[in-house]
C-alpha positions in Angstrom: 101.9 5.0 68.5 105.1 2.6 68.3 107.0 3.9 65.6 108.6 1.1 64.9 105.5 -0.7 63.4 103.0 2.3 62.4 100.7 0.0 60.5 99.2 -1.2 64.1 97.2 2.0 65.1 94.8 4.0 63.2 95.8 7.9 62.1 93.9 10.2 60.6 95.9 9.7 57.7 97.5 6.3 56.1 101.1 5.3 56.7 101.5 5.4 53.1 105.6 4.3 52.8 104.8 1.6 55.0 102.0 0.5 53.0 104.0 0.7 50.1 106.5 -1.3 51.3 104.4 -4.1 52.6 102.7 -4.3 49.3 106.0 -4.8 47.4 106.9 -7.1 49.9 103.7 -9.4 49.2 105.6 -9.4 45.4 106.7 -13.1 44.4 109.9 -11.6 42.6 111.7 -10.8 45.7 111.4 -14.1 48.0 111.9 -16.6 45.2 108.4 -17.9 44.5 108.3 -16.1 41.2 109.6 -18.8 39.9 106.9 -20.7 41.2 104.6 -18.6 39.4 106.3 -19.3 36.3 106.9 -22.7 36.1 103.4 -23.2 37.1 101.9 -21.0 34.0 104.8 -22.6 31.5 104.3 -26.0 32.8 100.4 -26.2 32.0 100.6 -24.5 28.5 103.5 -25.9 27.8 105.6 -23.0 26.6 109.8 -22.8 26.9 112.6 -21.3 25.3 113.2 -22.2 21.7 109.9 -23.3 21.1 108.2 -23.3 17.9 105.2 -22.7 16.1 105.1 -26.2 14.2 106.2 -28.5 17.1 109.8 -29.4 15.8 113.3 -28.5 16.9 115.1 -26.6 14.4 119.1 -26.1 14.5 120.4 -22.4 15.6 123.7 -20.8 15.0 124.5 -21.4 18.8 123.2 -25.5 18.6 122.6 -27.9 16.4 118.9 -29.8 16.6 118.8 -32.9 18.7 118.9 -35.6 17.7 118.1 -34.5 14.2 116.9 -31.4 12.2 113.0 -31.6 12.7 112.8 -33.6 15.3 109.9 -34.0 17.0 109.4 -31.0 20.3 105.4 -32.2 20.8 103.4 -30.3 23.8 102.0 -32.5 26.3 99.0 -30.8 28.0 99.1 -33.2 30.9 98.7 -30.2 34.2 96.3 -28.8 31.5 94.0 -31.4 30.7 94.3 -32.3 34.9 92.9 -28.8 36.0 90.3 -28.6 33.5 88.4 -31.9 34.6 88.9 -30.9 37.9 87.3 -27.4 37.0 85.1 -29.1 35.2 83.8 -31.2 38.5 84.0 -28.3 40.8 81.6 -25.6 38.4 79.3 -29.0 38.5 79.2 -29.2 41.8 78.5 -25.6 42.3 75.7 -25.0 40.4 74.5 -28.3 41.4 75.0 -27.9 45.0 72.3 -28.0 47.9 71.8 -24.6 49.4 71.3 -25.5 52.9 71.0 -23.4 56.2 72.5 -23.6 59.2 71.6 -26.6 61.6 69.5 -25.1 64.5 68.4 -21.9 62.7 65.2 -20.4 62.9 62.7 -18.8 60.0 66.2 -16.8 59.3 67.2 -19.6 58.1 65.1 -20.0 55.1 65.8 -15.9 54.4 69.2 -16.7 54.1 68.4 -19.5 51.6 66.1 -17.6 49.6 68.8 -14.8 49.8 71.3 -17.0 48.0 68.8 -18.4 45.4 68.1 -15.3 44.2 71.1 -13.6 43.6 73.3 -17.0 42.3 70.1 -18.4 40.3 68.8 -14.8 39.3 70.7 -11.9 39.3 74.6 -12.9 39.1 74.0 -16.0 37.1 75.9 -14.6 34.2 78.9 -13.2 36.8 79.0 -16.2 38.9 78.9 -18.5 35.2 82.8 -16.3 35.1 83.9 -16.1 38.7 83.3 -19.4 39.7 85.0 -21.2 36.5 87.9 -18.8 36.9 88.1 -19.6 41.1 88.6 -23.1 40.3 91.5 -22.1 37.7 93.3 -19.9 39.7 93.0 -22.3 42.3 94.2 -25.6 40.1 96.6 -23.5 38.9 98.2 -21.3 41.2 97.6 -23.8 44.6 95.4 -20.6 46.0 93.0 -18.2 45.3 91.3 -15.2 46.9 87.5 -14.1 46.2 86.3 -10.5 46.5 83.2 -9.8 47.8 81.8 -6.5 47.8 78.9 -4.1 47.4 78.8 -2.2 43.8 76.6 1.3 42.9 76.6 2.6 39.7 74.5 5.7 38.6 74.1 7.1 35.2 72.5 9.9 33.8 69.6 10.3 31.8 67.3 12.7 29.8 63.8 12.5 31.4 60.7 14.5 30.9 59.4 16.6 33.7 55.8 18.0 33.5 55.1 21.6 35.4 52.3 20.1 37.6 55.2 17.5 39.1 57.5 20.8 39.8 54.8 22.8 40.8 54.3 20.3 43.8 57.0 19.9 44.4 58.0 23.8 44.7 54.8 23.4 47.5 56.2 21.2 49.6 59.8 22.9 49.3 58.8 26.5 49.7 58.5 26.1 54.0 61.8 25.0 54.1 62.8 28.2 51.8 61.3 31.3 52.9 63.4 33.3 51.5 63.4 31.7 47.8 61.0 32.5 44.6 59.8 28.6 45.3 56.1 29.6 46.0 55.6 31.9 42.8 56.9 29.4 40.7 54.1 29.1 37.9 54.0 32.5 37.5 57.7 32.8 37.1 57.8 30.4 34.6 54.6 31.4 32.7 55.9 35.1 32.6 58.9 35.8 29.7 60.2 39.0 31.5 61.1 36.6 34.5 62.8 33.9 33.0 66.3 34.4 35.1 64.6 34.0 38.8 62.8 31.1 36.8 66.0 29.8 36.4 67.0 29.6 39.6 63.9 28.7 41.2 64.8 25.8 39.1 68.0 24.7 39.6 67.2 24.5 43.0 64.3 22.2 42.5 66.2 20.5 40.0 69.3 19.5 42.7 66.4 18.1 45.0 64.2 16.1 42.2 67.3 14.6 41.3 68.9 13.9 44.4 65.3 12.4 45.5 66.2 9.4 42.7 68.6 7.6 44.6 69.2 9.1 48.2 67.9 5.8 49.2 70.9 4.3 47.2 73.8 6.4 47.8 74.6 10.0 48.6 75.8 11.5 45.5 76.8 15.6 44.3 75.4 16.1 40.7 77.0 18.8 38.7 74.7 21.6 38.4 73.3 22.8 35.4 73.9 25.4 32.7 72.7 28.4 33.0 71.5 28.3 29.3 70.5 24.8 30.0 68.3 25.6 32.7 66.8 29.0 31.1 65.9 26.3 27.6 63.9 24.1 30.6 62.1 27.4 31.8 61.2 27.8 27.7 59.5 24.1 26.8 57.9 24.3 30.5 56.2 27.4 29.3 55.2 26.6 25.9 54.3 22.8 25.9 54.0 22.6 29.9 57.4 19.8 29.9 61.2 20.1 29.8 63.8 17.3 29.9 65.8 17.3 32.3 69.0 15.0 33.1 68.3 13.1 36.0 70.6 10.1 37.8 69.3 6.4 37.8 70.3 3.7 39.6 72.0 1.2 37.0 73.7 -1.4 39.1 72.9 -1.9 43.2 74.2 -5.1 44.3 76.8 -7.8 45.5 79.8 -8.4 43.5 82.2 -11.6 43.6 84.9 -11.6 41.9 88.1 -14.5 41.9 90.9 -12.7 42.2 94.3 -14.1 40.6 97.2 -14.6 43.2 100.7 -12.3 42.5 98.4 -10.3 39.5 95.4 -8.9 40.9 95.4 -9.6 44.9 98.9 -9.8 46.9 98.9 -11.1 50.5 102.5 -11.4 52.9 104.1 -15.1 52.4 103.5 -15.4 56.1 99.1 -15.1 55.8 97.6 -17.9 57.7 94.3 -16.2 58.5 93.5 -13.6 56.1 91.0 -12.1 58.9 93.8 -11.9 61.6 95.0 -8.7 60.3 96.1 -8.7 56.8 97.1 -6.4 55.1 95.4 -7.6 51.2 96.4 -5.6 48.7 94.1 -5.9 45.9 95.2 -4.2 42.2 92.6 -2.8 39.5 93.5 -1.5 36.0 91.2 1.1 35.1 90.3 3.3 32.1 91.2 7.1 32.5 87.2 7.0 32.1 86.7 4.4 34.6 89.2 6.2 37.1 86.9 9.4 37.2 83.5 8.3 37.4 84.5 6.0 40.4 85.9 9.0 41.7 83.2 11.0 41.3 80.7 8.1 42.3 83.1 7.6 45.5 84.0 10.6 46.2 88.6 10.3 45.7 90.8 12.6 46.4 91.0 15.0 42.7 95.1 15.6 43.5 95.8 11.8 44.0 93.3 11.5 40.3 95.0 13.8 38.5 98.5 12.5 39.9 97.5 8.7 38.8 96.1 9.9 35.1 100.2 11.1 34.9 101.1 7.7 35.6 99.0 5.6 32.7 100.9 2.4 31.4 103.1 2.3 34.6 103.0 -0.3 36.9 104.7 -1.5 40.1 105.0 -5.0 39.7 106.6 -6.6 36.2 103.8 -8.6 34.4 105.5 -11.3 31.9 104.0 -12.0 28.8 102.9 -15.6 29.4 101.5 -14.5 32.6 98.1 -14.2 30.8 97.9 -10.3 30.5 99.1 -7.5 28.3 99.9 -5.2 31.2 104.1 -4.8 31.6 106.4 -2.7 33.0 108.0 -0.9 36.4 107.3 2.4 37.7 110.7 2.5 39.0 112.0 2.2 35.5 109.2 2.7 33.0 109.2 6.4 31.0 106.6 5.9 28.2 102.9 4.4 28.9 102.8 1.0 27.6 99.1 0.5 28.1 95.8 3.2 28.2 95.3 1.8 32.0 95.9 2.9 35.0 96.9 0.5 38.5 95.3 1.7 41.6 95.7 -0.5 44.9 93.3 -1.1 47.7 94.7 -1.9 50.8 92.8 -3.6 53.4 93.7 -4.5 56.9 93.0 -4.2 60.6 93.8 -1.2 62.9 93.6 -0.2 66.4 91.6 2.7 67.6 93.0 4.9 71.0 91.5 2.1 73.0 93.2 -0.9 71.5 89.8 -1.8 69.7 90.2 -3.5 66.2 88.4 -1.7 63.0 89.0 -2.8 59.3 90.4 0.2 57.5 91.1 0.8 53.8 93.7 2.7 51.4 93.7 3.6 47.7 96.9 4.1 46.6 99.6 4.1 43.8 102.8 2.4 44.6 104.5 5.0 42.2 103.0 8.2 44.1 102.8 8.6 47.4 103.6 12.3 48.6 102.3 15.5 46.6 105.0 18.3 45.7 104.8 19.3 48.8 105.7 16.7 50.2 102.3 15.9 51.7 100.5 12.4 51.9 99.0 11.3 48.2 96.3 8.9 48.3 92.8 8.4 46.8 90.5 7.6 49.7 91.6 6.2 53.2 89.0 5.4 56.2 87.1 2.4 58.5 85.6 0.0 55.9 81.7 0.5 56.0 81.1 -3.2 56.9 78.2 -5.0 59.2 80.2 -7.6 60.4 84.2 -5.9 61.1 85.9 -8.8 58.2 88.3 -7.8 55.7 85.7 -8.2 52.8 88.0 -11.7 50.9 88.1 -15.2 51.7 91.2 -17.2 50.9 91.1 -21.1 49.6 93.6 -23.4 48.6 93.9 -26.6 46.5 95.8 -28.8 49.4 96.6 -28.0 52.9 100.0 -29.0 53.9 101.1 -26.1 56.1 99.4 -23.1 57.6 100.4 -20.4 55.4 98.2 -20.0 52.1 100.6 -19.2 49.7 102.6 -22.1 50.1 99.8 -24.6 48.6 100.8 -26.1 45.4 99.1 -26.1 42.0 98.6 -28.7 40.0 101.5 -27.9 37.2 104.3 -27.9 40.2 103.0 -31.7 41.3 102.4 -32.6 37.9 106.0 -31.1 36.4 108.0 -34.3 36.2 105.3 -36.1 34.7 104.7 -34.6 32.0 108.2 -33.7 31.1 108.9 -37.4 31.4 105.5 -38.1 29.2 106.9 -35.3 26.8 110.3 -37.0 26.3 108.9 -40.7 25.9 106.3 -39.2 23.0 109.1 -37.4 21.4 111.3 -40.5 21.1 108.2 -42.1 19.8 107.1 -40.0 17.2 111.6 -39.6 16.1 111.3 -43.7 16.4 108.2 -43.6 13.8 110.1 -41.1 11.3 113.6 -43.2 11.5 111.1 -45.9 10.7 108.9 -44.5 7.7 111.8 -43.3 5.8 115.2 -45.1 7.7 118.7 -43.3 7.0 120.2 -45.1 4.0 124.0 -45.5 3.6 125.1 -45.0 0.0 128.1 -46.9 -1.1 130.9 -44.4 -2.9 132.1 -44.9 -6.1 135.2 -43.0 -6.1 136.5 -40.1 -4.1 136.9 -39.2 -0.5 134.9 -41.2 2.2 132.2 -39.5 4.5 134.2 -39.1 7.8 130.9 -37.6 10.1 127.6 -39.3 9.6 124.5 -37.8 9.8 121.2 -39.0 11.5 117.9 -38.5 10.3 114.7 -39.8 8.1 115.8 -39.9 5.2 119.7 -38.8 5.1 122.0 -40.1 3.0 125.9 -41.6 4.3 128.6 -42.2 2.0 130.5 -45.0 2.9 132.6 -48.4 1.9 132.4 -48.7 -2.0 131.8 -51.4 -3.6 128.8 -52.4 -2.5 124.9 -52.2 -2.7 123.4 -49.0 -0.9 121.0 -50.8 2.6 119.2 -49.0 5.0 120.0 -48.5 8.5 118.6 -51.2 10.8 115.9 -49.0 13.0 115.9 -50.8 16.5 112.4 -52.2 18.1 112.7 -52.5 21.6 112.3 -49.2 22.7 108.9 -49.1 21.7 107.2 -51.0 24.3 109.3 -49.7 26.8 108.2 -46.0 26.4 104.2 -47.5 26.1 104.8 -49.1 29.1 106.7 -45.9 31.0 103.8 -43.9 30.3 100.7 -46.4 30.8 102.6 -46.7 34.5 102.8 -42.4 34.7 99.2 -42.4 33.8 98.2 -44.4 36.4 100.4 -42.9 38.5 98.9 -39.3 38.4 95.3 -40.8 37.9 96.0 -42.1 41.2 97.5 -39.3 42.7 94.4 -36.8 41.5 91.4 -39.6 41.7 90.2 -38.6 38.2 87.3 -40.6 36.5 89.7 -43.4 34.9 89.2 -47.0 35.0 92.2 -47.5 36.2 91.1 -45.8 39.8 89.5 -47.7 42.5 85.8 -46.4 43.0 86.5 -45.4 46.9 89.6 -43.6 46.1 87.9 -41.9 43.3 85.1 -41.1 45.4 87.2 -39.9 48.4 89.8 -37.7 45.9 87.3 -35.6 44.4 84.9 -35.5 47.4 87.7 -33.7 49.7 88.2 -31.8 46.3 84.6 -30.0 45.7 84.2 -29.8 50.1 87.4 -27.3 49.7 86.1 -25.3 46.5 82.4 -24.9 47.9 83.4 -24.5 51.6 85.5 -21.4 49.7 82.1 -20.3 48.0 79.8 -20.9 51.5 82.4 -18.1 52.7 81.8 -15.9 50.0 78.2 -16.0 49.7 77.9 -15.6 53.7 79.5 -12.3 53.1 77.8 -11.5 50.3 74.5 -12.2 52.8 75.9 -10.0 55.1 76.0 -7.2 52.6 72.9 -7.7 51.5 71.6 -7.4 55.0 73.5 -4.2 54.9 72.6 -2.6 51.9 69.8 -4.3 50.1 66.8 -1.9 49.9 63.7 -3.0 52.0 61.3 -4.2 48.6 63.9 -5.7 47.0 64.9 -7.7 50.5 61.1 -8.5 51.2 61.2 -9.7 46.8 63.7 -12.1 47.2 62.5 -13.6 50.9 59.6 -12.9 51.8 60.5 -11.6 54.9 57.3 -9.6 56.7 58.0 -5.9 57.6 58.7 -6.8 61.3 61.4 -8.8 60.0 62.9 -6.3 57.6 63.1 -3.7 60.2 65.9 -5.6 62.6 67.6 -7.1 60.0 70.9 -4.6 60.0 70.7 -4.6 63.6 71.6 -8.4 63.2 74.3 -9.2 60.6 74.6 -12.8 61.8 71.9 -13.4 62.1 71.3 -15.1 58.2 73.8 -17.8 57.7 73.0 -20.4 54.1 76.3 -22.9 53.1 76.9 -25.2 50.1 76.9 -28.9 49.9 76.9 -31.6 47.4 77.9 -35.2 47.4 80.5 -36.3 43.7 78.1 -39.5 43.7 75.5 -37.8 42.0 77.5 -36.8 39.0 76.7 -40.5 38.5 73.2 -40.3 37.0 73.2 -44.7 37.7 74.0 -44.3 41.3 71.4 -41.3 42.2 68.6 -43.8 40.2 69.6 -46.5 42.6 69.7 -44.0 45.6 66.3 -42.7 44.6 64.9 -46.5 44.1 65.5 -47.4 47.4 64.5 -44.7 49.1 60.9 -44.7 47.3 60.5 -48.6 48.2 63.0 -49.7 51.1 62.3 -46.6 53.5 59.1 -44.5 52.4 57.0 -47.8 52.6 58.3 -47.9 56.3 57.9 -44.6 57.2 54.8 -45.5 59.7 55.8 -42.2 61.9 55.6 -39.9 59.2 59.1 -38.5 60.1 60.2 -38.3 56.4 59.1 -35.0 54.7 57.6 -36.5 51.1 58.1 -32.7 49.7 62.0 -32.2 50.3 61.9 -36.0 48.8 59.9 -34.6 45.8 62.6 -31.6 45.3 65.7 -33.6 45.9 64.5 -36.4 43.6 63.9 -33.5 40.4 67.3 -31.4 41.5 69.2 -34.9 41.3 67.6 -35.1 38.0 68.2 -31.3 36.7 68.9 -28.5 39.3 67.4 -25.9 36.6 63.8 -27.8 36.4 64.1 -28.5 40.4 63.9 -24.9 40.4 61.3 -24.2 37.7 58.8 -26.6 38.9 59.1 -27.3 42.6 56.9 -24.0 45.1 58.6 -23.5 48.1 56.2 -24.8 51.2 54.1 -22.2 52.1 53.0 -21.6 48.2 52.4 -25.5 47.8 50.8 -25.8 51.1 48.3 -22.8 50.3 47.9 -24.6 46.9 46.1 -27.6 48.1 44.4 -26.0 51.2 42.3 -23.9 47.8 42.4 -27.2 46.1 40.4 -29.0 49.6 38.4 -25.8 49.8 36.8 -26.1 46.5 36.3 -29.6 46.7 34.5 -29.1 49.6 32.7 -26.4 48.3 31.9 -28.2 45.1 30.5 -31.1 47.0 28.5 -28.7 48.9 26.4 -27.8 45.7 26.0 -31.4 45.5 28.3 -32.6 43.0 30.6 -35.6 43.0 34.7 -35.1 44.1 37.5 -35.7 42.3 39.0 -39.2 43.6 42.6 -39.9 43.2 44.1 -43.6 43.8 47.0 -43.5 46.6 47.0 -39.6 47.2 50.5 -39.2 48.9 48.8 -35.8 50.2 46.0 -37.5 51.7 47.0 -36.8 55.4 47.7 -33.0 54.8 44.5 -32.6 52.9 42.1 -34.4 55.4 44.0 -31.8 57.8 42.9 -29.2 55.8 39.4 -30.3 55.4 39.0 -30.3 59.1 40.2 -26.8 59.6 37.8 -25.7 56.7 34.9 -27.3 57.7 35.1 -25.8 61.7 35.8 -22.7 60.5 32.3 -22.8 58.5 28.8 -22.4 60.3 26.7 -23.2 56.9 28.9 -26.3 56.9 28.4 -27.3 60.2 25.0 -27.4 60.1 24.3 -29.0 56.8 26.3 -32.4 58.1 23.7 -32.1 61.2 21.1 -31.9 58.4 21.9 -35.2 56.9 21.7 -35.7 53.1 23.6 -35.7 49.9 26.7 -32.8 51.0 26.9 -35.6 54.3 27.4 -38.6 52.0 29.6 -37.1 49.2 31.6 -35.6 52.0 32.1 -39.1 54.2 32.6 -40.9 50.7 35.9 -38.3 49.7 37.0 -39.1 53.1 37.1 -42.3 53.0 39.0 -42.2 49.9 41.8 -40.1 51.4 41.9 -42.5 54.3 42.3 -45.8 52.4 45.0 -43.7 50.8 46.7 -43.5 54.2 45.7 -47.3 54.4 47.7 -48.4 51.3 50.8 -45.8 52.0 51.3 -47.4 55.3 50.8 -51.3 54.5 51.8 -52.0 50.7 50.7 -55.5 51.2 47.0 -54.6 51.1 45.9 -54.3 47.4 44.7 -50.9 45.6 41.8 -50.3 47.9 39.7 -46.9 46.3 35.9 -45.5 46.5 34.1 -46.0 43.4 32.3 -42.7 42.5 28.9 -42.8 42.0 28.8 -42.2 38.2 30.6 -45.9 38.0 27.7 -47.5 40.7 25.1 -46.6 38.4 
């Protein structure tokens, strides 16, 4: 190992001080960008020093107000009002995005679709409604952002009933493996009062294996054992009423999780990061609940010195948290004595190691920046090993709002372009709004009487100046040209940062629009594509077999080789800003259904993607609600041709429809039906009505193909024989 850089190869234990000091490295507040930070959060919500409640300035003891007492100090939410449309676009395009698979792909590919339908649509709608809002606003806001994907368990405990017969058969299949324990003589253990304590134990040992026999297919997992006086009150109610409760784990929470992580709060990367997968290290920092803190560790199995060393350290933290940084967590470690908070900071580190023969592996470390060594001077940490992980990537994926240079944390948000703006916006609406008060109720000048002359005038609405007597009292003269002037100033910075950001204005040129926020949403879903590939990955991993089979319908050949091939699924995002116009998808739609369908002599376009694009254009939600997928449509109307035929079989007349768009697939269908059928065979070599029914629904579909493929030719359709007669 090179002792000069020990985070390069793999120990059996974590270079802890090393770790430490990288992570406060990764800190803002050292290299200058905290002020970055800063400015970016008091530039959008407008906050500085000496700011009040009522939006007026208001003289101290160290200044007087400028330029008079209660003048006006407005807010002007320009960053603010910026990111939010642009949120507001990105979220849109999200859940209105195309979920598409990779070109070339085989069945896979439509797995991996499916795979992503059902957890963003289904089961982490409600998450994803939060993580993917707050993404885009770290994102806006910060110039960066860092998602988290990852693989959560969660198991509670709960009182069950257990009949006898269930442990009874269970003590049957057990006792082989037990020789030597009372398993075997069970009921008559329990049924017999004098034996109650070998009945006791007989069950605890069942108990450990019921239980553990809930989730082993989930995770591994130690349950405390049971009470002695617990277990002997089981024996009693299994006796006397032949069931005992009993409290067994469940499985509460098995699935992906992606979470936005905030840059310089909860994820720290080094200023340097250009690839977050070349290396790292990414430190990412939770605030947990003394409760929290020891069911994870339970659940995942942490170190109990490092627990009980971190429960010490409540309210402390290692990296200051100011109060307009969005969160009530504040203080140092270095310097903090009394808890300021009931939570408690725990840091995963996650990077890239090399084993003894220089071959890469993603390793982890949970840590506290404020303890690192026991008493005895040994390494302290929570957990520390080779990340569990199909595909060798350090579980996050960086994205950023512009990309003028390589490293990620030098992107900019939108309060650091937008700064001079709006302070020159802010000052232009202040003068305004002083202008209007000077003009509602001018300063007057009050001629003296007698006495001493006023020597320093004031300046205000309203204020009263003492000066040559003699005279009438007049109000000051208010001037009017700098009215205009400040309209005109901020009509130009409008413009100016519509421009810049291509936001929906009037005042932007349709392609510059278009091409603003189309590079916009491509950066904020090609962010999310990442993600969800991950989050595919681990479902690969770790989705149980039903649950896999549930949400793709993958057969059981498939689900067998599907760890074996973590790659192998691959599903992206897409979406185009033009259809947030509801005018130009109409138009779109329009000439598709009468410029290029009507031409379509080859049959090249597929008419049921063109049905599901034309309803998810219209609403995504109802696209999903109403549209099958293929194989369910396409076994739809191969029953629908299969009773028809059936129907006319027994002699009675078919359903005709005018200009079936299906008419080619069902004639297909009829074909297959009709060869696969002796009895039908041989009644169209019989002749008679089945025959004639049979060639008169034919004919219908094809003059349906007829009038698809030349829309010159009038509605051309089979009477049925009802309208004959």
């Amino acid at each position: 190992m090179n002792d000069d850089n020990k985070l390069v190869y793999a120990g059996r234990e974590p270079e802890l001080d090393e770790l430490r000091s990288a992570y406060l490295r990764c800190s803002p507040w050292g290299d200058g960008d905290w002020n970055r930070v800063l400015t970016n959060e008091e530039t959008r919500f407008c906050r500085w020093a000496g700011q009040t409640a009522d939006g007026k300035k208001h003289s101290t003891p160290a200044a007087a107000a400028f330029p008079f007492e209660n003048a006006s100090d407005c807010r002007c939410p320009l960053a603010d009002a910026i990111i939010n449309e642009l949120v507001a676009v990105s979220v849109n395009a999200f859940w209105r995005a195309m979920i598409r698979p990779k070109a070339g792909q085989s069945e896979a590919s439509n797995y991996a679709v499916k795979l992503v339908e059902y957890f963003v649509h289904t089961v982490l709608t409600q998450d994803l409604m939060r993580e993917v809002e707050l993404s885009e606003q770290y994102r806006q806001t910060t110039g960066w952002v860092i998602l988290h994907p990852s693989w959560e368990r969660e198991i509670a405990l709960e009182n069950v009933t257990v009949e006898l017969a269930q442990l009874v058969q269970l003590a049957e299949r057990m006792a082989p493996e037990f020789p030597d324990h009372p398993l075997a003589q069970l009921p008559a253990l329990i049924l017999d009062p004098t034996l109650e304590e070998p009945a006791a134990e007989a069950l605890a040992l069942l108990y450990e294996h019921y239980a553990r026999a809930q989730v082993q297919q989930i995770v591994e997992i130690e349950l405390p054992p049971l009470t002695p006086a617990r277990l002997r009150r089981a024996v009693r109610d299994l006796r006397t009423e032949g069931e005992a409760e009993l409290p067994l784990p469940r499985v509460v929470k098995n699935q992906p999780c992606l979470c936005a992580l905030k840059p310089w709060i909860e994820v720290f990367i080094p200023p340097e990061t250009t690839d977050l997968q070349a290396g790292g290290p990414v430190f990412r920092r939770e605030w947990l609940t003394e409760v929290q803190l020891r069911a994870r560790a339970r659940l995942e199995d942490w170190n109990e010195d490092w627990v009980e060393a971190v429960v010490k350290l409540k309210g402390q933290f290692s990296h200051w948290l100011p109060a307009n940084a969005g969160t009530f967590l504040t203080g140092t470690w270095q310097t903090t004595t009394q808890p300021l908070s009931e939570h408690l900071e725990v840091v995963w580190a996650c990077y890239k190691l090399l084993d003894g023969d220089n071959v890469p592996g993603v390793y982890y470390t949970l840590f506290h920046p404020g303890r690192t060594k026991a008493d005895d001077g040994a390494a302290l940490y929570g957990a520390h090993g080779l990340l569990d992980y199909a595909r060798g990537r350090l579980p996050y994926v960086a994205g950023s709002r512009e990309n003028w240079c390589r490293q990620i944390v030098s992107a900019r948000g939108v309060p650091e372009i937008t700064s001079t703006w709006q302070r020159e916006v802010k000052v232009q609406r202040d003068g305004l709004v002083d202008l209007t008060s000077i003009a509602v109720f001018p300063p007057l000048h009050v001629y003296a009487t007698g006495g001493a002359l006023q020597t320093k005038y004031k300046y205000g609405p309203g204020v009263e100046n003492t000066v040559m007597p003699g005279r009438e009292p007049r109000f000051l003269e208010v001037p009017k040209s700098g009215a205009p002037v400040a309209f005109e100033l901020m009509e130009q910075i409008e413009q100016d940062v519509d421009n810049y950001f291509g936001r929906l204005s009037e005042k932007v040129a349709p392609p510059r629009q278009q091409a603003k926020l189309q590079m916009h949403v491509n950066g904020f879903l090609l962010l999310w594509s990442q993600a969800l590939q991950q989050m595919i990955a681990l479902a690969q991993q770790y989705l149980p077999d039903a649950e896999f089979a549930q949400a793709t319908g993958a057969p059981q050949g498939w689900l067998e080789q599907r760890r074996a091939q973590p790659g192998l699924l691959y599903a992206e995002l897409a979406f185009d800003v033009r259809e947030l116009d509801p005018e130009y998808v109409m138009q779109q739609m329009e000439v598709i259904q009468k410029a290029i369908v009507p031409t379509d002599v080859a049959g090249v376009i597929d008419r049921a993607k063109f049905t599901r694009l034309q309803l998810r254009a219209i609403n995504p939600n109802l696209a999903r609600e109403l549209v099958a997928d293929n194989q369910a449509a396409s076994q739809r109307m191969f029953t629908e041709v299969q009773t028809a035929i059936a129907l006319m079989r027994l002699g009675n007349e078919a359903q005709y429809v005018e200009n079936d768009p299906s008419a080619a697939q069902k004639l297909q269908f009829a074909t297959q039906i009709i060869g696969a059928n002796p009895d039908y065979q041989q009644a169209l070599q019989q002749g008679g009505r089945f025959g004639e029914l049979l060639q008169k629904w034919a004919e219908n579909l094809q003059f349906s193909l007829t009038q698809e493929n030349n829309k010159q030719i009038g509605p051309i359709g089979v009477v049925p024989d009802a309208m004959e007669q």
